[in-house]
mmJSON file of the N, C-alpha and C atoms, coordinates in Angstrom:
{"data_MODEL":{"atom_site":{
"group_PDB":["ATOM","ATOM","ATOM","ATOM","ATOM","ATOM","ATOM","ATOM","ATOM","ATOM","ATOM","ATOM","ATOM","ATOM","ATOM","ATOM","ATOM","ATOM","ATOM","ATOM","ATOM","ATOM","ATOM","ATOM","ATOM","ATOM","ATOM","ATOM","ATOM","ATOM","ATOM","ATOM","ATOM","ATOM","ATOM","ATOM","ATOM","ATOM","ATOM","ATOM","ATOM","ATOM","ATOM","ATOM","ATOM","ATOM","ATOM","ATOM","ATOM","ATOM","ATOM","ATOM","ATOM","ATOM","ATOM","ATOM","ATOM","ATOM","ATOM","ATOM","ATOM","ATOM","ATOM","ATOM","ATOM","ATOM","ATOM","ATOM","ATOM","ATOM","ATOM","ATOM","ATOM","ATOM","ATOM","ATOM","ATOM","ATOM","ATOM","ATOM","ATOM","ATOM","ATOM","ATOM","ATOM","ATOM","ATOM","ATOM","ATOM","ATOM","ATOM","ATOM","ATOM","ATOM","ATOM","ATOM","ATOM","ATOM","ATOM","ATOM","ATOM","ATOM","ATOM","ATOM","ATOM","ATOM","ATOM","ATOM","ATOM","ATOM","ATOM","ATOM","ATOM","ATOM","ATOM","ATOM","ATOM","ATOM","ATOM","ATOM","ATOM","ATOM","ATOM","ATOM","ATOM","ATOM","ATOM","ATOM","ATOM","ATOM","ATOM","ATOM","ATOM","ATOM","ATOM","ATOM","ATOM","ATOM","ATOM","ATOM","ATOM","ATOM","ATOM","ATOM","ATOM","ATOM","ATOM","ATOM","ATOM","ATOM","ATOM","ATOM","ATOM","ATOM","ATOM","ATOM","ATOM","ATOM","ATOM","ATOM","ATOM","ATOM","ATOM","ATOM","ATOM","ATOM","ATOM","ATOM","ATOM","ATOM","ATOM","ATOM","ATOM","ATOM","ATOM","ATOM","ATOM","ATOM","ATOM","ATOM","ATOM","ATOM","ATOM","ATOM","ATOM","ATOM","ATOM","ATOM","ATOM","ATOM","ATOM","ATOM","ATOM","ATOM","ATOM","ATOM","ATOM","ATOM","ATOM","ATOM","ATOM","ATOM","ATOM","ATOM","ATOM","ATOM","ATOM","ATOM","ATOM","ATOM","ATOM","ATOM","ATOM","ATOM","ATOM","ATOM","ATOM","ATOM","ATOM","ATOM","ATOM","ATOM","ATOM","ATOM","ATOM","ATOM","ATOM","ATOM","ATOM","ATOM","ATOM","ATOM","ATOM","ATOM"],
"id":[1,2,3,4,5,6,7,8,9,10,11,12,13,14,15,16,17,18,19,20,21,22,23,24,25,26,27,28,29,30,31,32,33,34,35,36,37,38,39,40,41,42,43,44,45,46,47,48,49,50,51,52,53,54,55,56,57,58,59,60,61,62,63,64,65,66,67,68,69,70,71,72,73,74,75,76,77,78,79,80,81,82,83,84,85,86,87,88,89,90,91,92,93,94,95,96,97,98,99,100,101,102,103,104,105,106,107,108,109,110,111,112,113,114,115,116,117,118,119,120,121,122,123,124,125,126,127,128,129,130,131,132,133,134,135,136,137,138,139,140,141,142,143,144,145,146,147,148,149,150,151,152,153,154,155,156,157,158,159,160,161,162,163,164,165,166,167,168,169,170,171,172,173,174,175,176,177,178,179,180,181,182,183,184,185,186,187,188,189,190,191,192,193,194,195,196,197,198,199,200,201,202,203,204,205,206,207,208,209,210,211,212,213,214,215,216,217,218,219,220,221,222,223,224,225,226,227,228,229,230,231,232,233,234],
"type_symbol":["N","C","C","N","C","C","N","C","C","N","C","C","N","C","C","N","C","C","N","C","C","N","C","C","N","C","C","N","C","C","N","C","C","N","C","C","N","C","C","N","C","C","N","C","C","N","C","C","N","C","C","N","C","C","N","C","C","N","C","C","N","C","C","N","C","C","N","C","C","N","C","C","N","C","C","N","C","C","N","C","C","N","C","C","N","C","C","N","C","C","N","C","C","N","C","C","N","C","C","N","C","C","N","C","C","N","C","C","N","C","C","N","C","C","N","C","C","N","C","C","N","C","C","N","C","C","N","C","C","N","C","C","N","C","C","N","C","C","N","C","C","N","C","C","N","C","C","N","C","C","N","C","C","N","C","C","N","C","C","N","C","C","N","C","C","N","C","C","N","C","C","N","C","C","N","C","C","N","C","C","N","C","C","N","C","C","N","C","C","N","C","C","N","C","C","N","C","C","N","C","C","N","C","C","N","C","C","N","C","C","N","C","C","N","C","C","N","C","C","N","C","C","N","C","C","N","C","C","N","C","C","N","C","C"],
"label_atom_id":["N","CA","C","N","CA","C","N","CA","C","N","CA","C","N","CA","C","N","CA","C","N","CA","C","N","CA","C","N","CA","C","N","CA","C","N","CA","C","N","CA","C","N","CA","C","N","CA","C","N","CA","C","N","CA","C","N","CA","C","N","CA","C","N","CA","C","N","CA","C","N","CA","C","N","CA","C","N","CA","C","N","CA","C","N","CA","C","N","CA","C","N","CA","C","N","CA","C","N","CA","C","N","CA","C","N","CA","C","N","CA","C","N","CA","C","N","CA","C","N","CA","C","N","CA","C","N","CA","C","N","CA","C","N","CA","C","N","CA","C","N","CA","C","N","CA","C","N","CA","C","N","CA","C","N","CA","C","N","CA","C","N","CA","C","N","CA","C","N","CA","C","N","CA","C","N","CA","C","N","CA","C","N","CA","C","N","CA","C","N","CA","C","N","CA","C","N","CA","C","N","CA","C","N","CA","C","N","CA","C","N","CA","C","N","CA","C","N","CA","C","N","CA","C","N","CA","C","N","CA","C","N","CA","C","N","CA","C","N","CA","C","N","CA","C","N","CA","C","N","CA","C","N","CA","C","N","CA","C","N","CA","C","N","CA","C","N","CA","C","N","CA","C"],
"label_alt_id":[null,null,null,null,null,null,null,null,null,null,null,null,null,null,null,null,null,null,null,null,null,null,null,null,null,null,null,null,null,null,null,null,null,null,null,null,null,null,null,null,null,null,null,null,null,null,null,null,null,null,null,null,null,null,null,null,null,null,null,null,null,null,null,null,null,null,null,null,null,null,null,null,null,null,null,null,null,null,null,null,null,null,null,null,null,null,null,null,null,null,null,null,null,null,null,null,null,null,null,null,null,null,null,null,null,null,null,null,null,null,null,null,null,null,null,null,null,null,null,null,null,null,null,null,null,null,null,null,null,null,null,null,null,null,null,null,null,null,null,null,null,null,null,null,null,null,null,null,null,null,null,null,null,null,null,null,null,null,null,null,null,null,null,null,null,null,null,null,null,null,null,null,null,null,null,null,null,null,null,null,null,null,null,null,null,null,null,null,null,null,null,null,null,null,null,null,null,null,null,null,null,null,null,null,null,null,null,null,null,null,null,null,null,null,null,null,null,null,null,null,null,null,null,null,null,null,null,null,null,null,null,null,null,null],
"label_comp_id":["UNK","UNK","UNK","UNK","UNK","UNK","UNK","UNK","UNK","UNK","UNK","UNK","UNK","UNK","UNK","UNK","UNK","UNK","UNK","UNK","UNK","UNK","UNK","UNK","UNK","UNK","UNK","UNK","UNK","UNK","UNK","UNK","UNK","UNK","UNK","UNK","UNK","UNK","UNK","UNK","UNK","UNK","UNK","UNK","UNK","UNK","UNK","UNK","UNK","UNK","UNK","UNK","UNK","UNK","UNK","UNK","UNK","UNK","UNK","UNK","UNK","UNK","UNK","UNK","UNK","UNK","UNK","UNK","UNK","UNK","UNK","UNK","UNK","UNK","UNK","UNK","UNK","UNK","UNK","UNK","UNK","UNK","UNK","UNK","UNK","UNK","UNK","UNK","UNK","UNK","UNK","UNK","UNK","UNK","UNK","UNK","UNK","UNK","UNK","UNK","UNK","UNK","UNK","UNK","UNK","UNK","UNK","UNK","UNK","UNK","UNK","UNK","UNK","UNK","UNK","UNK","UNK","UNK","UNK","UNK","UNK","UNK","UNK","UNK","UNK","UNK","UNK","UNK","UNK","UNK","UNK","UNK","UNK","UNK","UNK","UNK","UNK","UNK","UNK","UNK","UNK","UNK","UNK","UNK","UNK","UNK","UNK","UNK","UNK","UNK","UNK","UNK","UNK","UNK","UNK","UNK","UNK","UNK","UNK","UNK","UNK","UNK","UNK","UNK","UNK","UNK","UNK","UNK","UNK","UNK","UNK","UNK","UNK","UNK","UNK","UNK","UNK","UNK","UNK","UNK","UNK","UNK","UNK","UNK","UNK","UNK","UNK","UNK","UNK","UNK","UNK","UNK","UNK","UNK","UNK","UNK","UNK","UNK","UNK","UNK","UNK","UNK","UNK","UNK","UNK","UNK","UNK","UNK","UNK","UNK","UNK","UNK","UNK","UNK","UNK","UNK","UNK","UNK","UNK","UNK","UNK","UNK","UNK","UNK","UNK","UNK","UNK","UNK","UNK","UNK","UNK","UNK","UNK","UNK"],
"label_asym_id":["A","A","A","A","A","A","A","A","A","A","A","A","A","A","A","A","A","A","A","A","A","A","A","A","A","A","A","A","A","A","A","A","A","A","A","A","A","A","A","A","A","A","A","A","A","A","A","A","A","A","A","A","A","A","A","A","A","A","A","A","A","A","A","A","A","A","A","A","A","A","A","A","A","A","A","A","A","A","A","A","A","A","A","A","A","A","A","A","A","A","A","A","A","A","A","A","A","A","A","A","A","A","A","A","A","A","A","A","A","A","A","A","A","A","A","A","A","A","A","A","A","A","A","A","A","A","A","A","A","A","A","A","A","A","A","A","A","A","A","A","A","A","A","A","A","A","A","A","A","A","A","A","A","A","A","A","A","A","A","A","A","A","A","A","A","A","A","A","A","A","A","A","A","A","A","A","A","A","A","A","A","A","A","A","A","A","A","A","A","A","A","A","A","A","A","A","A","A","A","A","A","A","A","A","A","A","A","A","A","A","A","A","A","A","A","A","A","A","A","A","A","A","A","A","A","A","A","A","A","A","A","A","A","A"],
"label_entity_id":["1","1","1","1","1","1","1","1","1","1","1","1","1","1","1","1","1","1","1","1","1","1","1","1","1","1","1","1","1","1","1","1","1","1","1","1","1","1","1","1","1","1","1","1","1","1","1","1","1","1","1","1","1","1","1","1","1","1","1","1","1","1","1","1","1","1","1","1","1","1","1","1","1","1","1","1","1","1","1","1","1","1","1","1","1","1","1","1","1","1","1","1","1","1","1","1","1","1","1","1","1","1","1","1","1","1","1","1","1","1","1","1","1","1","1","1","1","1","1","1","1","1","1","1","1","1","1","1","1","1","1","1","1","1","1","1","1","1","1","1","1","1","1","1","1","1","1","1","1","1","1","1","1","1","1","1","1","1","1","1","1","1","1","1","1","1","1","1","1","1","1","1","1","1","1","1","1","1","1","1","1","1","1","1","1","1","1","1","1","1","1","1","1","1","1","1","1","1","1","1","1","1","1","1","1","1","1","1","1","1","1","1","1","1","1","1","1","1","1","1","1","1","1","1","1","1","1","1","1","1","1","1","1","1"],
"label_seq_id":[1,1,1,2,2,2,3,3,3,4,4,4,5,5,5,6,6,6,7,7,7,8,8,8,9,9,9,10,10,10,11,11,11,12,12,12,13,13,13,14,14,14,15,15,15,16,16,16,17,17,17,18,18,18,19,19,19,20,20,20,21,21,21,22,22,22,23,23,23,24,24,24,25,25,25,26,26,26,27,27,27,28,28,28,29,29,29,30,30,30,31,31,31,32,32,32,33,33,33,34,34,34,35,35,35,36,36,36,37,37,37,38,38,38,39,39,39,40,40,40,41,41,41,42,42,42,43,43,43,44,44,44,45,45,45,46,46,46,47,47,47,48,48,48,49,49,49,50,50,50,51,51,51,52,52,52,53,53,53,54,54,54,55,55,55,56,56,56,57,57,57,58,58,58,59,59,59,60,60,60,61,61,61,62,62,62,63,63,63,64,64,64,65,65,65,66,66,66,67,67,67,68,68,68,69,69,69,70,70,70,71,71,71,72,72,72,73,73,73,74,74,74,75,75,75,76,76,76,77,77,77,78,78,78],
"pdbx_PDB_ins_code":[null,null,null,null,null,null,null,null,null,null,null,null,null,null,null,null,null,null,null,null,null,null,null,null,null,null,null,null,null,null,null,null,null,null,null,null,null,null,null,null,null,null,null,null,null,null,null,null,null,null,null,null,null,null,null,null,null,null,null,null,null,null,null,null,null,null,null,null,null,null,null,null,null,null,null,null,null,null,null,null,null,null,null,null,null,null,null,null,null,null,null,null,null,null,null,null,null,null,null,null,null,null,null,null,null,null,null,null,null,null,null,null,null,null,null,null,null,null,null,null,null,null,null,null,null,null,null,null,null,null,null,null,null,null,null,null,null,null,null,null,null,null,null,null,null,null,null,null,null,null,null,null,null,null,null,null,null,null,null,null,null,null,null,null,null,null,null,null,null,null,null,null,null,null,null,null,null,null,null,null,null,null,null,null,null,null,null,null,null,null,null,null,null,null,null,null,null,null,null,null,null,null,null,null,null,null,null,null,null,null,null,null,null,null,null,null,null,null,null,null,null,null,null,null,null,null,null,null,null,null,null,null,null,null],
"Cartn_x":[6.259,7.045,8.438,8.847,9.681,10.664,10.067,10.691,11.683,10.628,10.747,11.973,11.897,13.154,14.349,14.384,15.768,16.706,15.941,16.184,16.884,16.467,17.046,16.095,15.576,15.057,14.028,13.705,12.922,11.412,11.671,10.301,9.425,10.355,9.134,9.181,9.567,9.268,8.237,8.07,6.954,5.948,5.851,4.609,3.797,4.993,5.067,4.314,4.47,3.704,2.025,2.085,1.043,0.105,0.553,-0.545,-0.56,0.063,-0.334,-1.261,-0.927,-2.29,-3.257,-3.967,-4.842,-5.184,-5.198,-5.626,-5.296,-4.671,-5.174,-6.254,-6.401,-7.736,-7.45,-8.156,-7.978,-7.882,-8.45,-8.438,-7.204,-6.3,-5.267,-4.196,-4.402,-2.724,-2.179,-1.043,0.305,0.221,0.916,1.539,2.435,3.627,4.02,5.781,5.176,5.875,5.234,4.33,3.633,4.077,3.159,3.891,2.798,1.505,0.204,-0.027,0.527,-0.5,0.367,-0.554,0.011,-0.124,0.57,0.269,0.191,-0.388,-0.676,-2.389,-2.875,-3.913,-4.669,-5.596,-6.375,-7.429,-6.949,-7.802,-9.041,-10.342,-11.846,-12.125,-11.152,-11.481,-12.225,-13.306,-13.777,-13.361,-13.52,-13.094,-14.014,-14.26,-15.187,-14.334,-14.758,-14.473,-13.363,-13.356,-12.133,-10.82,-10.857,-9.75,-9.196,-10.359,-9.628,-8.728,-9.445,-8.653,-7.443,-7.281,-6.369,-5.185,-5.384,-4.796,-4.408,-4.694,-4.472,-3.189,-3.728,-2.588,-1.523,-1.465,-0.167,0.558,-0.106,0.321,1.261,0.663,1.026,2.721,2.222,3.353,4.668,4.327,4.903,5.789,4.873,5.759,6.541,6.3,7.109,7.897,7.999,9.37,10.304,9.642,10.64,11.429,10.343,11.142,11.904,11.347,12.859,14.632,14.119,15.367,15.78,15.352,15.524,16.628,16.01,16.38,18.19,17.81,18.722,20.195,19.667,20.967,21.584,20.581,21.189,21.846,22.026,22.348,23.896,23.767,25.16,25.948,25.486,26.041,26.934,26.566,27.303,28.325],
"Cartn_y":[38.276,37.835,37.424,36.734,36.131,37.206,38.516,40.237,40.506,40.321,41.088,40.143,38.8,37.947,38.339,38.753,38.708,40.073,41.543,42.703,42.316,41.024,41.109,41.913,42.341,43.41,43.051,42.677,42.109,42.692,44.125,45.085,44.614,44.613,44.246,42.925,41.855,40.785,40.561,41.495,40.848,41.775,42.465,43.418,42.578,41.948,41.06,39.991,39.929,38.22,38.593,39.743,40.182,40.685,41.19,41.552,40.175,39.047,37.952,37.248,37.583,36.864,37.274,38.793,39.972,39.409,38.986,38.982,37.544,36.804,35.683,35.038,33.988,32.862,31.892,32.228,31.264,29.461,29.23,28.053,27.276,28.304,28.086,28.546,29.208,29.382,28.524,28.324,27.564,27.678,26.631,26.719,27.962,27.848,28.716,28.905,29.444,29.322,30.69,31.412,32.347,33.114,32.203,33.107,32.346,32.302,31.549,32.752,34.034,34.729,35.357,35.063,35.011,36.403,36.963,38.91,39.21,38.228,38.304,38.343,37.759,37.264,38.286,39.34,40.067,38.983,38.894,38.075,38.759,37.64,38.016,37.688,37.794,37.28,38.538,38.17,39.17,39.42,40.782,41.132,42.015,41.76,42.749,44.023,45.058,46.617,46.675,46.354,46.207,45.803,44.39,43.424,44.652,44.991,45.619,47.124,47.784,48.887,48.469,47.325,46.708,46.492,45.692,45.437,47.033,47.793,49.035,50.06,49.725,50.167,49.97,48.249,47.358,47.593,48.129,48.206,49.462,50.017,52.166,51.791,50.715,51.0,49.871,49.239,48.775,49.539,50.414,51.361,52.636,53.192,53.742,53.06,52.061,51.009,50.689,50.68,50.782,52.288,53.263,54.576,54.661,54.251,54.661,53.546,52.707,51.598,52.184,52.747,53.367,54.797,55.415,56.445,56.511,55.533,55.366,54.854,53.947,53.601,54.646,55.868,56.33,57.736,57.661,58.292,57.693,55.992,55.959,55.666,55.969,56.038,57.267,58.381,59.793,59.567],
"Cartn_z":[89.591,90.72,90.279,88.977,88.927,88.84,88.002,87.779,89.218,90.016,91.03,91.617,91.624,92.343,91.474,90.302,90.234,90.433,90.746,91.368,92.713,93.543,94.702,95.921,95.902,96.588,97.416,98.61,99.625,99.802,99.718,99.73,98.12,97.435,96.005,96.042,96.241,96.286,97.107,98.064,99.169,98.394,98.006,97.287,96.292,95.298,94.273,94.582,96.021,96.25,96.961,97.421,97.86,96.91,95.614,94.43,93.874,93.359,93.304,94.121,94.808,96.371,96.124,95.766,95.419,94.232,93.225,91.849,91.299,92.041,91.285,91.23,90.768,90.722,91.807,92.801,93.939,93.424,92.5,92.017,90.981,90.41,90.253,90.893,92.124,93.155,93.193,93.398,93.392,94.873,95.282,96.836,96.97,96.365,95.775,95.201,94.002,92.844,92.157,92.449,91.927,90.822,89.587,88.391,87.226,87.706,86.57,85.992,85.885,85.011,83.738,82.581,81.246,80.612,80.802,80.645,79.269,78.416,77.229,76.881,77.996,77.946,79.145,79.058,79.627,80.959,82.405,82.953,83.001,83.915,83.354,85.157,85.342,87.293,87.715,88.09,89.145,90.408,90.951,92.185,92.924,94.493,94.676,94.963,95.418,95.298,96.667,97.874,98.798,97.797,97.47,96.555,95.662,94.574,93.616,94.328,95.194,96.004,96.187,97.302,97.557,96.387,95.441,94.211,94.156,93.852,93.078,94.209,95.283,96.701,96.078,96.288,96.135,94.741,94.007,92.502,92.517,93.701,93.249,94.197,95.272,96.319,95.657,94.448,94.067,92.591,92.28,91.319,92.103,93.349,93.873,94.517,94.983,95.083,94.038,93.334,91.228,91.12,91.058,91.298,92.161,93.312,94.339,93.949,93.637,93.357,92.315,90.792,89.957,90.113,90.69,91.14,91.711,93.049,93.592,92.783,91.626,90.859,89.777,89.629,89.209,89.782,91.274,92.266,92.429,92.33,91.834,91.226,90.235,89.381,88.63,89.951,89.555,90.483],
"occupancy":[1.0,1.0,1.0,1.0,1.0,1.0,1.0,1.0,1.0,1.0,1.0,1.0,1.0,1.0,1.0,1.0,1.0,1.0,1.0,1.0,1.0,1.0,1.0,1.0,1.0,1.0,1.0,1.0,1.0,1.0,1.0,1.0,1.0,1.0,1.0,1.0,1.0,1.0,1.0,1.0,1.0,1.0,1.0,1.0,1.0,1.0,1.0,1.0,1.0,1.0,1.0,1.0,1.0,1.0,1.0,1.0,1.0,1.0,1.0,1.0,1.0,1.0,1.0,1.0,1.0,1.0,1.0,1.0,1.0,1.0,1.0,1.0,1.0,1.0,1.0,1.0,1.0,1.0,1.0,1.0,1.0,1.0,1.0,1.0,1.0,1.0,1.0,1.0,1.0,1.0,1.0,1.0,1.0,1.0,1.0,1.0,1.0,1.0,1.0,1.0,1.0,1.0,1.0,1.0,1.0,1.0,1.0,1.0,1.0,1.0,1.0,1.0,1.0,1.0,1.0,1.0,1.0,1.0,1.0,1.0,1.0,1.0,1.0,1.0,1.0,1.0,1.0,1.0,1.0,1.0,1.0,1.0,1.0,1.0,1.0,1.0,1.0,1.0,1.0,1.0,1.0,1.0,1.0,1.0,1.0,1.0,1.0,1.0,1.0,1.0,1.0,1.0,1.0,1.0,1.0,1.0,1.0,1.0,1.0,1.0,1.0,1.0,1.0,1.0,1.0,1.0,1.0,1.0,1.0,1.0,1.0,1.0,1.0,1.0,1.0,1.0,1.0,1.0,1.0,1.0,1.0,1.0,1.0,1.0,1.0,1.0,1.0,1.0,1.0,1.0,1.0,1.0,1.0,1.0,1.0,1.0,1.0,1.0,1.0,1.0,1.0,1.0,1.0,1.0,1.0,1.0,1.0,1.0,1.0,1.0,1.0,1.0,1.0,1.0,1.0,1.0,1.0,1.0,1.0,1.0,1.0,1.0,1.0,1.0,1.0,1.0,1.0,1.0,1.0,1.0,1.0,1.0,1.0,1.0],
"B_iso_or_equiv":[0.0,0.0,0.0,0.0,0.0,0.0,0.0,0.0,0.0,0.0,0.0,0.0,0.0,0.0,0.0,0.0,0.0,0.0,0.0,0.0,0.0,0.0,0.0,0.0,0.0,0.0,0.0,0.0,0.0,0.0,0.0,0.0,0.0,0.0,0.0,0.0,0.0,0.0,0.0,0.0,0.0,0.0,0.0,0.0,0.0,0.0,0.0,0.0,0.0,0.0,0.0,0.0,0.0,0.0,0.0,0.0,0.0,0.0,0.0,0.0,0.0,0.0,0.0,0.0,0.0,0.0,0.0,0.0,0.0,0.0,0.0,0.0,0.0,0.0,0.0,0.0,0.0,0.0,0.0,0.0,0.0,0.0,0.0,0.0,0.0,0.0,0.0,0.0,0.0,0.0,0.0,0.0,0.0,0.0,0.0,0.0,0.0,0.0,0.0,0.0,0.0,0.0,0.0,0.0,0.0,0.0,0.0,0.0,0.0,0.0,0.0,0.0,0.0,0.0,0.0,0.0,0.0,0.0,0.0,0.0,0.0,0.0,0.0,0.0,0.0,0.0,0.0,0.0,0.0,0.0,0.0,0.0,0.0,0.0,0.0,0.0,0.0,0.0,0.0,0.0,0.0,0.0,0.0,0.0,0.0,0.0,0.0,0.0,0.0,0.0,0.0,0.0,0.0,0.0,0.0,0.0,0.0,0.0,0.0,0.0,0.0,0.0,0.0,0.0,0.0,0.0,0.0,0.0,0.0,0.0,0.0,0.0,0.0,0.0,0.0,0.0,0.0,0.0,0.0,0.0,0.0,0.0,0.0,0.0,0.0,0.0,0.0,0.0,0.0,0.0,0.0,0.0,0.0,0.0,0.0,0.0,0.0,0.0,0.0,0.0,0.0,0.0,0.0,0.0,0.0,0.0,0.0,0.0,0.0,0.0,0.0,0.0,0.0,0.0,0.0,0.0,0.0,0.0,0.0,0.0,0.0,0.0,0.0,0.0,0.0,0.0,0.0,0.0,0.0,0.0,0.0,0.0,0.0,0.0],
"pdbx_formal_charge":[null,null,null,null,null,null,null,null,null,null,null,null,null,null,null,null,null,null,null,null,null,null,null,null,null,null,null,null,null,null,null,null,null,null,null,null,null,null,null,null,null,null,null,null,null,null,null,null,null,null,null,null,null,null,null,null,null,null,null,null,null,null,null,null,null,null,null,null,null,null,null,null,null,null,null,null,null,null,null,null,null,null,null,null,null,null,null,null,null,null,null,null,null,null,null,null,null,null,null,null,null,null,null,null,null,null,null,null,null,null,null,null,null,null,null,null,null,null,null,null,null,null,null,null,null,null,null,null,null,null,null,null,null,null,null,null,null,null,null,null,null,null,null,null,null,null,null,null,null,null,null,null,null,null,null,null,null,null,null,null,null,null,null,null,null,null,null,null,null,null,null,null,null,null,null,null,null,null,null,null,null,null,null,null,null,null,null,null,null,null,null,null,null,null,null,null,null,null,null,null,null,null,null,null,null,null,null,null,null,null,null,null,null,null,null,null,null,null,null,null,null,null,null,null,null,null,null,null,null,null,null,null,null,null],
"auth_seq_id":[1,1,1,2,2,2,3,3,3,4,4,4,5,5,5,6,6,6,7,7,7,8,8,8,9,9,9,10,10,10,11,11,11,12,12,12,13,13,13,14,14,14,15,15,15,16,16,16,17,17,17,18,18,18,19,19,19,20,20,20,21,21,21,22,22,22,23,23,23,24,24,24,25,25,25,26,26,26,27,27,27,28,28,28,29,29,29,30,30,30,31,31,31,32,32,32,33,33,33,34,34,34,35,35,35,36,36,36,37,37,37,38,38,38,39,39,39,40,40,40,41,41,41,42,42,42,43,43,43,44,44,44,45,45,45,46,46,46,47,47,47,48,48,48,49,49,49,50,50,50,51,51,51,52,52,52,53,53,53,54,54,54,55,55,55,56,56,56,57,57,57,58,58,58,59,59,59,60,60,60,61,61,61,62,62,62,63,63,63,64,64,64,65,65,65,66,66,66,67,67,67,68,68,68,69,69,69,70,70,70,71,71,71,72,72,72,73,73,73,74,74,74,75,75,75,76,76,76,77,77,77,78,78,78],
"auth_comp_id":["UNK","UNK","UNK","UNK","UNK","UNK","UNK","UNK","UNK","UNK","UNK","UNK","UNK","UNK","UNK","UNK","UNK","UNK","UNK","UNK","UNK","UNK","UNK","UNK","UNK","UNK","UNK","UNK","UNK","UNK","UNK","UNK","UNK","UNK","UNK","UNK","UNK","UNK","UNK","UNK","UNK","UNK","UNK","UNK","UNK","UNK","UNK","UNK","UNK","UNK","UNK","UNK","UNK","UNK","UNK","UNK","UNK","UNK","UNK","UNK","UNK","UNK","UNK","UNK","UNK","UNK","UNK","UNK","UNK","UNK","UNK","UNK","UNK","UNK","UNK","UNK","UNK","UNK","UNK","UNK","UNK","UNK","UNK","UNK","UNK","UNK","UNK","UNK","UNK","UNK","UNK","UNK","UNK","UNK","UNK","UNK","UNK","UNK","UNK","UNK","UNK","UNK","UNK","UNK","UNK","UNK","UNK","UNK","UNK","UNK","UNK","UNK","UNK","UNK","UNK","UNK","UNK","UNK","UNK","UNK","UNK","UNK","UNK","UNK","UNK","UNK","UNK","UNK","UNK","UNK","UNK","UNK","UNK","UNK","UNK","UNK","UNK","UNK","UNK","UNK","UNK","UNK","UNK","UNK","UNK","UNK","UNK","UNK","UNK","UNK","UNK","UNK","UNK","UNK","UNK","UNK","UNK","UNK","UNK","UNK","UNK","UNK","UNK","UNK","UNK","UNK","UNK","UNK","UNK","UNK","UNK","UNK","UNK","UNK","UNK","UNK","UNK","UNK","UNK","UNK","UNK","UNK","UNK","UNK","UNK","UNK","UNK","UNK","UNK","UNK","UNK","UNK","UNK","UNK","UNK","UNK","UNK","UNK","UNK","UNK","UNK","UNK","UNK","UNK","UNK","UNK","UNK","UNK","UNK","UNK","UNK","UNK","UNK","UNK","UNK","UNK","UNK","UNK","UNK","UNK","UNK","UNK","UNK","UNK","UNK","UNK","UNK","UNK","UNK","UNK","UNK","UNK","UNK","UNK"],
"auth_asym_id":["A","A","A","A","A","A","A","A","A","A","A","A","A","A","A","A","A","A","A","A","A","A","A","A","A","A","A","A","A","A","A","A","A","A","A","A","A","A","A","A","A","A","A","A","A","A","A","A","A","A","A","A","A","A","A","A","A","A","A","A","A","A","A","A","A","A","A","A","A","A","A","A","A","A","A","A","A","A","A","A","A","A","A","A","A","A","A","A","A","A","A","A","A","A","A","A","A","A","A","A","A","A","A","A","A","A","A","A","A","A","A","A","A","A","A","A","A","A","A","A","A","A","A","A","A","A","A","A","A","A","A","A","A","A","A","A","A","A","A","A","A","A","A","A","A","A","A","A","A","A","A","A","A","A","A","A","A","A","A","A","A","A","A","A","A","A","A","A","A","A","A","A","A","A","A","A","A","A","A","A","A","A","A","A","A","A","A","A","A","A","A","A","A","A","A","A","A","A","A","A","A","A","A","A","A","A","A","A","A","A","A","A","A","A","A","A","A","A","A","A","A","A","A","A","A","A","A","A","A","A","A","A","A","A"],
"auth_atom_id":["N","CA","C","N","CA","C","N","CA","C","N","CA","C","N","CA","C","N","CA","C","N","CA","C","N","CA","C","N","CA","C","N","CA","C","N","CA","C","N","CA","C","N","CA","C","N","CA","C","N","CA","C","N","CA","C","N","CA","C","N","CA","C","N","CA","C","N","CA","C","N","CA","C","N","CA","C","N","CA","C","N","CA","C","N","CA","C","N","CA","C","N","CA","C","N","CA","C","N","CA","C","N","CA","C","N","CA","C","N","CA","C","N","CA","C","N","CA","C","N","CA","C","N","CA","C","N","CA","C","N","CA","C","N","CA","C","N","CA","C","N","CA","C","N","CA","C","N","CA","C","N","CA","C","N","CA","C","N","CA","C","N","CA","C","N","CA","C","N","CA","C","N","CA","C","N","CA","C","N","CA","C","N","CA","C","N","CA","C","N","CA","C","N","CA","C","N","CA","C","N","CA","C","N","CA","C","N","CA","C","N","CA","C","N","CA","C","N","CA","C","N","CA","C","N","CA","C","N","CA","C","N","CA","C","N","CA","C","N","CA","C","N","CA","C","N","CA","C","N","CA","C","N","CA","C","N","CA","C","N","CA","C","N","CA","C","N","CA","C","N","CA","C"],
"pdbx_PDB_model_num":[1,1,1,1,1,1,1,1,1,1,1,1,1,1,1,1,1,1,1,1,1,1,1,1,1,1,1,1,1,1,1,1,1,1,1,1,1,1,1,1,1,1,1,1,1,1,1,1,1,1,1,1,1,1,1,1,1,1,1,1,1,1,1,1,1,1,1,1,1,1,1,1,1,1,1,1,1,1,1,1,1,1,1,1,1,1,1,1,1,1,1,1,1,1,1,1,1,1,1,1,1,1,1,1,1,1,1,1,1,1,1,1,1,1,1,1,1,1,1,1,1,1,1,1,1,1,1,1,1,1,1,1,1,1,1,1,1,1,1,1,1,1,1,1,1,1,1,1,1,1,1,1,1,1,1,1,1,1,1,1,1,1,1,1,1,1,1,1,1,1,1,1,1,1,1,1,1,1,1,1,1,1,1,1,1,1,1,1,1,1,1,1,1,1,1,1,1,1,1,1,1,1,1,1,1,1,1,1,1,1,1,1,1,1,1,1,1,1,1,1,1,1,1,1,1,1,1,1,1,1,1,1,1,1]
}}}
């Protein structure tokens, strides 16, 4: 999330906060500040089979939101 705030970009920030919502540990959410997960450390959270779909949506629609912003800068960059 914190990635995603400093792009600026409204569509991945809200994606950003929505796969955080999806995969965290309900027991450590933040009100929000969303940024408990230590990407060093492999989580062990279970998920049932909707969640993880879900998660995996938000993940894909969140890397074609990267490509397209990607893309686009280097559109002008010509």
């Amino acid at each position: 999330m914190v990635l995603s705030s400093t792009i600026d970009d409204v569509d991945l920030q809200r994606l950003a906060r929505q796969l955080q919502q999806l995969v965290s540990n309900n027991s450590c959410r933040k009100l929000y500040d969303p940024d408990p997960i230590d990407y060093r450390v492999i989580p062990h959270d279970e998920h049932d089979r909707q969640t993880a779909a879900d998660a995996m949506n938000c993940a894909a629609d969140i890397l074609k939101r990267v490509n397209e912003l990607i893309e686009h800068s280097f559109d002008l960059r010509r």
